[in-house]
C-alpha positions as CSV (number, residue, x, y, z in Angstrom):
1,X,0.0,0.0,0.0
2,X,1.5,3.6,-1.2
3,X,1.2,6.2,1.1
4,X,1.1,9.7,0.8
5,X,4.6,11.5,1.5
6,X,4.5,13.1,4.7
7,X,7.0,15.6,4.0
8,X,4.0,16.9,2.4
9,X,0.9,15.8,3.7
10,X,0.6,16.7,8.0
11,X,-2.8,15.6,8.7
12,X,-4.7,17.6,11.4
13,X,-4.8,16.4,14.7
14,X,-8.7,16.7,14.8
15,X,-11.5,15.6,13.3
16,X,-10.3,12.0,13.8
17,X,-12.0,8.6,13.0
18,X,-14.2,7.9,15.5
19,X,-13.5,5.2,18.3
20,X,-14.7,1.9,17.6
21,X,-13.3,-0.6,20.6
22,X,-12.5,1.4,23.2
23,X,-12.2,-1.8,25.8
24,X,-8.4,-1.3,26.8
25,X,-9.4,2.9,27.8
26,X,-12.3,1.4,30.3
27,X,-10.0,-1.0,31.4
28,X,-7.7,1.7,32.3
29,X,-10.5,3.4,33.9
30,X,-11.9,0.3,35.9
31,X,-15.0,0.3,34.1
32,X,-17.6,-2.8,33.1
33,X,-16.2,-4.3,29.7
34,X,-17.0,-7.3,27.5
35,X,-13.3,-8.9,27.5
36,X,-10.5,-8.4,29.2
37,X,-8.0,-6.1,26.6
38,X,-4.6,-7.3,25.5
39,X,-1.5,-5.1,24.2
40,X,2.0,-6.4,24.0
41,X,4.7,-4.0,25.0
42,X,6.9,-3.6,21.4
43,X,4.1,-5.4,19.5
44,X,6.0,-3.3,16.4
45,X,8.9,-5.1,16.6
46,X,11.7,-7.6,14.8
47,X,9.9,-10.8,15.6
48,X,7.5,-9.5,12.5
49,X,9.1,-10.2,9.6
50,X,7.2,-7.8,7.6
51,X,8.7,-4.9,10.4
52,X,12.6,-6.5,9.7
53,X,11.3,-5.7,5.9
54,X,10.5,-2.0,6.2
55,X,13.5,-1.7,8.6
56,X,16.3,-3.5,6.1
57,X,19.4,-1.5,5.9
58,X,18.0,2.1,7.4
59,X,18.9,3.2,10.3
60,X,17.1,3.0,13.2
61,X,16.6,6.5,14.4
62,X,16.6,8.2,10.8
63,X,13.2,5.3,10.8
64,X,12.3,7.0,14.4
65,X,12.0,10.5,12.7
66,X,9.9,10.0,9.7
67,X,6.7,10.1,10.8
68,X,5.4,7.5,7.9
69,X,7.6,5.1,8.8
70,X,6.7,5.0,12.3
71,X,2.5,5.0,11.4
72,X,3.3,1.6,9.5
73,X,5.4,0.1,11.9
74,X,3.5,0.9,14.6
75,X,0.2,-0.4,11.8
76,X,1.4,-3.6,10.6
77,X,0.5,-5.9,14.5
78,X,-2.9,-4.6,13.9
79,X,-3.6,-6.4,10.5
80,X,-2.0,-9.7,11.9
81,X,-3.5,-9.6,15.9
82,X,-7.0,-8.4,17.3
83,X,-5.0,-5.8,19.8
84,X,-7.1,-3.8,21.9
85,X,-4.4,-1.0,22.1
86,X,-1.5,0.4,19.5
87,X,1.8,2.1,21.1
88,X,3.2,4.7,18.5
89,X,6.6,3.1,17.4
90,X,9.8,5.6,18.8
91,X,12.3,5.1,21.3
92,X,12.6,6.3,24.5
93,X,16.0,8.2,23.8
94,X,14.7,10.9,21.6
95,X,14.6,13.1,24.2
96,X,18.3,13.1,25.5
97,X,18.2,13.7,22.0
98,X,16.2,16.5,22.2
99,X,18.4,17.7,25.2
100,X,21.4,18.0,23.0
101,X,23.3,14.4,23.3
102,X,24.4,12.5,20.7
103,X,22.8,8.8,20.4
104,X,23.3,5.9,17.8
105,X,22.2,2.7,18.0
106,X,24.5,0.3,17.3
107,X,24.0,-3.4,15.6
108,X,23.9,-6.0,17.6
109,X,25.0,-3.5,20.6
110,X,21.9,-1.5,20.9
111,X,22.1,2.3,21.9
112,X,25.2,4.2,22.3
113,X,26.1,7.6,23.7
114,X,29.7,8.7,21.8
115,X,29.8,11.1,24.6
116,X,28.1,10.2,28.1
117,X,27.8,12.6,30.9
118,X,30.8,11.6,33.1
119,X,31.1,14.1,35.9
120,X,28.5,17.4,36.7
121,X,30.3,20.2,34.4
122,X,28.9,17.9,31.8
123,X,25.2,19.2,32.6
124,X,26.5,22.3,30.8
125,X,26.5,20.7,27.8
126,X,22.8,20.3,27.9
127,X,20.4,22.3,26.6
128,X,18.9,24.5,29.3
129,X,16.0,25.5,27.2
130,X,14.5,22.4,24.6
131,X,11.5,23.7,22.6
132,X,10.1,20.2,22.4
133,X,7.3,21.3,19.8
134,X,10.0,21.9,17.7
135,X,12.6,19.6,18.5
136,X,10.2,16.3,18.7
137,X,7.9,17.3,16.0
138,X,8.4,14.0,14.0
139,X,6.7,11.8,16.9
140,X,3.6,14.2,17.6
141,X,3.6,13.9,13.4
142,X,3.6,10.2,13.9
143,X,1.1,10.0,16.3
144,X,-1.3,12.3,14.6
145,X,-0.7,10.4,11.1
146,X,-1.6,7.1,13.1
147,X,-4.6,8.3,15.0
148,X,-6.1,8.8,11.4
149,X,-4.6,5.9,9.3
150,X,-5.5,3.5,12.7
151,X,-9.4,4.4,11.6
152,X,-10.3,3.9,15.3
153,X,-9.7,0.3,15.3
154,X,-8.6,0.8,19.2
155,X,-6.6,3.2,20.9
156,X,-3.1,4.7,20.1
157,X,-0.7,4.9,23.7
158,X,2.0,8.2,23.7
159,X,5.0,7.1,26.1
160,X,8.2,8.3,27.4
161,X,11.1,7.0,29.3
162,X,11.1,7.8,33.2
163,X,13.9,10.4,34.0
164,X,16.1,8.1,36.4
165,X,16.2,5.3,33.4
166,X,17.1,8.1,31.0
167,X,19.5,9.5,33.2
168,X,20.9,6.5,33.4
169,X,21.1,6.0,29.7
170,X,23.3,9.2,29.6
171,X,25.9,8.6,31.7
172,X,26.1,4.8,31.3
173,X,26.8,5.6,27.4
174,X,24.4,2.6,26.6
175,X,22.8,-0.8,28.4
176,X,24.9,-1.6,31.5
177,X,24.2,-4.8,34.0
178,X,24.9,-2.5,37.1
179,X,24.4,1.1,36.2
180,X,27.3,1.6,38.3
181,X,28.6,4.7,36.7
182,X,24.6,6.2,37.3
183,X,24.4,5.4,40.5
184,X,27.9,6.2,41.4
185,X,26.2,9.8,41.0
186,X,23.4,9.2,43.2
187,X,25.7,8.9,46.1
188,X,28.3,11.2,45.5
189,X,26.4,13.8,43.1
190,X,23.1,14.2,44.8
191,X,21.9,17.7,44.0
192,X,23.4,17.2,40.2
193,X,22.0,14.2,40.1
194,X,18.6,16.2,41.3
195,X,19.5,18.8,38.7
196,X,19.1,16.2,36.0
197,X,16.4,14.1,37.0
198,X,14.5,17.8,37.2
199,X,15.6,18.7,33.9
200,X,14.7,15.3,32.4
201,X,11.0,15.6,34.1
202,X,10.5,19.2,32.5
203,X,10.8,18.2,28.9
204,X,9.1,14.9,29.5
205,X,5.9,16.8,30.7
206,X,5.8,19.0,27.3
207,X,6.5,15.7,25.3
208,X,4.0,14.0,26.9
209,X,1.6,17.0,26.6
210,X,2.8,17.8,22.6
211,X,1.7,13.8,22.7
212,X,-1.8,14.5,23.6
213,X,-2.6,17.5,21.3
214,X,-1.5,15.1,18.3
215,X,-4.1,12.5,19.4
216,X,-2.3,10.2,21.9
217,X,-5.5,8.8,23.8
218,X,-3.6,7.0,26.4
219,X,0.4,7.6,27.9
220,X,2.9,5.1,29.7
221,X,6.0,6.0,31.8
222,X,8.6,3.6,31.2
223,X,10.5,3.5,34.6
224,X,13.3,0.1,33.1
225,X,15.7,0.3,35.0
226,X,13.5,0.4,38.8
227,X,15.7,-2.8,39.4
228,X,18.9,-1.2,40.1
229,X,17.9,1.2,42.7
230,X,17.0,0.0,46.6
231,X,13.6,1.3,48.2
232,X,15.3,4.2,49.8
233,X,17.1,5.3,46.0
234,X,13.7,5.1,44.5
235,X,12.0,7.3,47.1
236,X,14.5,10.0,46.4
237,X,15.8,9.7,42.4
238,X,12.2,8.0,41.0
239,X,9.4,8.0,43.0
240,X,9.2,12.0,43.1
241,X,10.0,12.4,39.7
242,X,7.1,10.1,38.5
243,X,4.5,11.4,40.4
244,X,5.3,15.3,39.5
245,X,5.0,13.7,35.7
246,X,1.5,12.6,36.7
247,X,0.1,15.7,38.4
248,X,1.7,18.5,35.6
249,X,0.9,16.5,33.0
250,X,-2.7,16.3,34.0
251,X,-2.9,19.5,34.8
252,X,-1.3,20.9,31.6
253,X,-4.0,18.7,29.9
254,X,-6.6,20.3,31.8
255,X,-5.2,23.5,31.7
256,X,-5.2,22.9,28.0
257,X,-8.8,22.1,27.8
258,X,-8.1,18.9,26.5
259,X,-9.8,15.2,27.6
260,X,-8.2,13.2,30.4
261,X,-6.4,10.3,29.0
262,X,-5.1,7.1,31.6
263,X,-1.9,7.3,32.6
264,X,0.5,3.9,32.9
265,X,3.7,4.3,35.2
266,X,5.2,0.5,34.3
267,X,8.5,0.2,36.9
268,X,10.4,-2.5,36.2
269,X,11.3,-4.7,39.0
270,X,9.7,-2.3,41.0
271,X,7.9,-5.2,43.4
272,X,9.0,-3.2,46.4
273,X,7.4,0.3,45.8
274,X,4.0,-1.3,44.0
275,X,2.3,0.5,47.3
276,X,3.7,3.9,46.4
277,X,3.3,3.6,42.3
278,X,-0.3,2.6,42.9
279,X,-0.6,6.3,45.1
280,X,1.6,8.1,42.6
281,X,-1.4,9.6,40.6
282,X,-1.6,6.9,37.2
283,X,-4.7,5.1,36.7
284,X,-2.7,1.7,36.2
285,X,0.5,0.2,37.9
286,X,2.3,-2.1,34.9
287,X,4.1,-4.8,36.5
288,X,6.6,-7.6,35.3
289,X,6.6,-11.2,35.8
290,X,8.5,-11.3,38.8
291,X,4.8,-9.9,40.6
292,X,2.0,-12.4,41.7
293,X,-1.5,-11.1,40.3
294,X,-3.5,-11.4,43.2
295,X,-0.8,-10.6,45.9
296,X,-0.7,-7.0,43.5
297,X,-4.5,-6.8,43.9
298,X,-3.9,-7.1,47.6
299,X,-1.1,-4.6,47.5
300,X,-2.5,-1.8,45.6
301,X,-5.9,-1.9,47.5
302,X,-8.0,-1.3,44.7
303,X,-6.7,2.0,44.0
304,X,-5.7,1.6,40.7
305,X,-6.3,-1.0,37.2
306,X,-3.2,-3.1,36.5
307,X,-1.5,-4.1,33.8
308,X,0.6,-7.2,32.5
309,X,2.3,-9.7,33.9
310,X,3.0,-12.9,32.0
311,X,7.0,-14.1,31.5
312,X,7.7,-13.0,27.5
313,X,9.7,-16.5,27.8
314,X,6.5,-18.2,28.2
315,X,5.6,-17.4,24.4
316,X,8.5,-20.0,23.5
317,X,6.0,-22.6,24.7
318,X,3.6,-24.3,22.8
319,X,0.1,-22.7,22.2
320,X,-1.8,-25.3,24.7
321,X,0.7,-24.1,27.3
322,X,0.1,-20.6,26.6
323,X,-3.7,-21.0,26.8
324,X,-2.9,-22.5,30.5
325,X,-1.0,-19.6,31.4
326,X,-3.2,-17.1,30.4
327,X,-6.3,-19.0,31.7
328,X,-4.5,-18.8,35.3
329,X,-3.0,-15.3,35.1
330,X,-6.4,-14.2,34.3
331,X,-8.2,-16.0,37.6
332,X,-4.9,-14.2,39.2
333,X,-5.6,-10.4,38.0
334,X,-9.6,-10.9,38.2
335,X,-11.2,-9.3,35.6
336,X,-12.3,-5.8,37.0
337,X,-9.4,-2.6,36.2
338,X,-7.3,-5.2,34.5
339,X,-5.3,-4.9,30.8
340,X,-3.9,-8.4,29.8
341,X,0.3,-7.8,28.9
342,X,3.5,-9.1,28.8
343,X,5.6,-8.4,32.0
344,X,7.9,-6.8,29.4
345,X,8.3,-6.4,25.7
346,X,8.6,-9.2,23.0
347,X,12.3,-10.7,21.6
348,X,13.0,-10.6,18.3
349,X,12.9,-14.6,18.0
350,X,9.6,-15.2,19.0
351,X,6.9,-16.7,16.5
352,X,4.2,-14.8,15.7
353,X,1.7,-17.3,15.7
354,X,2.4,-17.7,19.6
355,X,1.8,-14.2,19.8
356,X,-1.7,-14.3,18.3
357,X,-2.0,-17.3,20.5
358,X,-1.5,-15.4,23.3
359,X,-3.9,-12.5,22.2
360,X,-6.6,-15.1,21.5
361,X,-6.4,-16.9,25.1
362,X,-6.7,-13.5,26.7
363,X,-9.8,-12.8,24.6
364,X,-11.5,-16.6,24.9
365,X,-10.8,-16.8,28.7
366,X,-11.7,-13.7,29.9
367,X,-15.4,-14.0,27.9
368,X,-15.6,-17.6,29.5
369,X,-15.0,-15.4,32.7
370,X,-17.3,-12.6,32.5
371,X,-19.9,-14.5,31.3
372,X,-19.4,-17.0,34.3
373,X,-20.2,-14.0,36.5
């Protein structure tokens, strides 16, 4: 199918299709629904071989800032898998971008920062001011592209990185095991460290805003690297930062005259602050595998839906053994404020036909439930 170039076509960010399954935003809400809705967290991704087809031999974020590619990649899981939700295809690291630092992403190595911030004097290289309407223009493109070529099929989800896992990206230089060199400035650079994380949180609010006004209906915070940090590291360096995200945000959006949309704060091996996410102002607390369903329900007191939690490992299993997985993570969760996931995103060498299995035992399981009510 040959689209129009949007180099020269920018679709309005109004006037778009209406809504036709809007299960996964009631979910998010904790409203009634027919079935319980299923996402996969990078559902656009390399295990499609139609995605490793549009991505042969282009570089990854040149792909990130044309706003066409990004509409089909983040397109082509919804004509294979009866999603309830889309997530715009980007990357978190666009907005150290934004702020100035140079990143590449590197084969077989994944993102790289030529240049990581190694001691506080490097802050100055930083942009104090970003103008985020103008230096992330290509996503909210992208996003309002999507929200007309999607048709209303189901939702589109905005998201950003959290600012203590992008900080960590930018002095780490890339992945690490220990984010040693990040944490070494926790402890010995506290208020630049602060500085930072404050800095981060300021240009994720207007991203996440500029996300809205293009025609994100729903956002998630990706918090990745939660694991790293003790309870007491993610009271100070996380916790704060995520819940000022939540209240500006939805205050901008109000402010702005805008509609609410649900916000998702997904912490990664987060198990120990799951009280304090579910009071951090986000209408659902993503978890990862590591998480028992009902133990969360017990946890989080009914103050907020959830979202996830099967192993991505247990899509290498056959389809009979997914449908018993799903069948019991479903009893876990209940299906009241509940949106079916993995408890992180999808490798690149899983089948695709486990994938729709997966989707299809959430769907099949969680009717069989509601209607046993």
């Amino acid at each position: 199918m040959r689209y129009l170039d949007t180099a020269v076509f920018h679709p309005s960010p109004k006037d778009f299709p209406e809504l036709k399954n809007d299960t996964f935003l009631r979910a998010a809400q904790g409203e009634e629904i027919e079935h319980i809705p299923v996402w996969c967290m990078r559902q656009a991704g390399r295990y499609l071989p139609e995605f490793r087809e549009s991505r042969a031999g282009k570089d990854f974020f040149e792909t990130c800032r044309s706003p066409e590619a990004c509409c089909e990649l983040t397109l082509q899981p919804l004509r294979r898998f009866p999603f309830d939700a889309a997530i715009i295809f980007s990357d978190i690291l666009v907005v150290p971008q934004a702020m100035g630092m140079e990143v590449q992403m590197s084969p077989g190595k994944g993102p790289t920062f030529p240049e990581p911030l190694k001691e506080p004097e490097d802050l100055q290289r930083l942009k104090t001011k970003v103008d985020v309407s103008s230096e992330l223009d290509y996503v909210f493109k992208a996003i309002t592209l999507t929200r007309h070529r999607i048709e209303g099929k189901v939702p589109l989800i905005g998201f950003t990185g959290a600012p203590w896992t992008l900080m960590s990206y930018m002095i780490e230089g890339g992945g690490s095991p220990t984010h040693s060199k990040a944490k070494r400035w926790l402890y010995r650079y506290p208020e630049a460290s602060h500085k930072l994380l404050s800095q981060l949180t300021d240009v994720i609010v207007e991203y996440l805003l500029g996300q809205v006004k293009a025609g994100a209906q729903a956002l998630q915070v990706f918090e990745s690297h939660t694991g790293c940090l003790g309870p007491v590291e993610f009271k100070e360096f996380s916790l704060p930062y995520l819940r000022d995200i939540a209240r500006r945000v939805k205050d901008k959006i109000k402010e702005s005259g805008l509609d609410n949309v649900p916000m998702i704060v997904f912490a990664k091996d987060g198990h120990y602050g799951l009280e304090d996410l579910s009071e951090s102002g986000y209408e659902v607390v993503g978890l990862d595998w590591t998480i028992d369903p009902r133990s969360a329900r017990v946890r989080t007191g009914g103050k907020v839906s959830l979202q996830g939690n099967m192993d991505p490992c247990a899509l290498y299993a056959t389809k009979e053994r997914i449908s018993e997985i799903v069948k019991r993570m479903l009893e876990g969760f209940g299906t009241k404020g509940y949106i079916a996931n993995l408890g992180h995103g999808l490798y690149p060498d899983m089948d695709p036909e486990n994938v729709g299995a997966f989707v299809d035992a959430v769907h099949t399981h969680s009717r069989q439930l509601l209607n046993c009510k």
